[in-house]
C-alpha positions as CSV (number, residue, x, y, z in Angstrom):
1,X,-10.2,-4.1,26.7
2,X,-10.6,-4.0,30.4
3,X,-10.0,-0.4,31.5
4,X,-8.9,1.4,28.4
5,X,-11.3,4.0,26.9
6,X,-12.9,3.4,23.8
7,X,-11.5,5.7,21.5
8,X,-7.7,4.6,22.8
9,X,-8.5,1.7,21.5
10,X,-9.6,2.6,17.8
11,X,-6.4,5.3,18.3
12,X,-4.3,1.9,18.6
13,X,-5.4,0.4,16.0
14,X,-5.6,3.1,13.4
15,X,-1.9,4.0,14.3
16,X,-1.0,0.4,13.9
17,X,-2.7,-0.4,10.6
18,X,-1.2,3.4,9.4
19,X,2.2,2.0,10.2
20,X,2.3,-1.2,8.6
21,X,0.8,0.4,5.4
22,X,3.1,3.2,5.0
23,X,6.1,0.7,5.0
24,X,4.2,-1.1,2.4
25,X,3.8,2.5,0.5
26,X,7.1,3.8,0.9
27,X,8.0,0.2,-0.5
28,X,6.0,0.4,-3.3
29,X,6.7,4.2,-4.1
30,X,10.3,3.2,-3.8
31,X,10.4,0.1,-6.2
32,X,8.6,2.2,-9.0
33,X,10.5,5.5,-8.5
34,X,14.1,3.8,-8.9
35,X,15.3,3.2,-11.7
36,X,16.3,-0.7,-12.5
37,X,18.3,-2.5,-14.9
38,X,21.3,-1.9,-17.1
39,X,21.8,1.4,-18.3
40,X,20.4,3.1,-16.0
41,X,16.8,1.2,-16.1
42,X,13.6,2.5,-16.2
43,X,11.6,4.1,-14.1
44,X,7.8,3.6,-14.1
45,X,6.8,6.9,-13.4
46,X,10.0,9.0,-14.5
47,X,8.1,12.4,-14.9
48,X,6.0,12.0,-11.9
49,X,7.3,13.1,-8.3
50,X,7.8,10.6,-5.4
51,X,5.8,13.2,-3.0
52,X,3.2,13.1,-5.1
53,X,2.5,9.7,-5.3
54,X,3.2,9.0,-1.5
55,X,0.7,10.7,-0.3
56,X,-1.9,10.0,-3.2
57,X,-1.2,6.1,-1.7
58,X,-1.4,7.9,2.3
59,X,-4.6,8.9,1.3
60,X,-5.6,5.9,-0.1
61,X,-4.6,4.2,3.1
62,X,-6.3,7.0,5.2
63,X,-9.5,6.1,3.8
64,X,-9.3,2.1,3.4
65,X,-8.6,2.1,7.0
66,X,-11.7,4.3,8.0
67,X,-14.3,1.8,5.4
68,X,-12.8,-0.9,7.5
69,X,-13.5,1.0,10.5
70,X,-16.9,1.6,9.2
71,X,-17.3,-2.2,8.3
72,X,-16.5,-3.4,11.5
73,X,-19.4,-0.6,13.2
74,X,-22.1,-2.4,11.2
75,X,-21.6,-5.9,12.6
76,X,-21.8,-6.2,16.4
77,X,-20.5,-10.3,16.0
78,X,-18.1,-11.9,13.7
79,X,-20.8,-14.3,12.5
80,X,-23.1,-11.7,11.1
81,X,-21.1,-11.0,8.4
82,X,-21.0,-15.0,6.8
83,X,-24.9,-14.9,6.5
């Protein structure tokens, strides 16, 4: 980008690929911690906590998002990485 330091830049796109994924998580985390049915449903991880397993998916996001960042570091061109 013309003008904008270097490390803005990766800061933009971290924060944005945190943000999307941590709707995703809280989705997910959501969807197995509420209980659905009749009769109250079951849960899929009724003895577990929902903290818990939020940030055990935040970290997993943390550290998908820095390979790809790592990925990206090895290949100065897109068509590198086909060959």
């Amino acid at each position: 980008m013309s003008g904008l330091p270097s490390w803005l830049h990766w800061l933009a796109w971290m924060l944005h690929s945190l943000a999307l994924n941590m709707i995703t998580a809280t989705v997910v985390c959501l969807v197995l911690f509420i209980p659905w049915g009749k009769y109250g449903g079951v849960l899929v991880f009724g003895h577990s906590h929902f903290t818990l397993w939020w940030f055990v998916f935040f970290l997993f996001i943390m550290a998908t998002t820095a390979f790809g960042f790592f990925m990206s570091n090895l290949f100065a061109n897109g068509e590198y990485s086909f060959s």
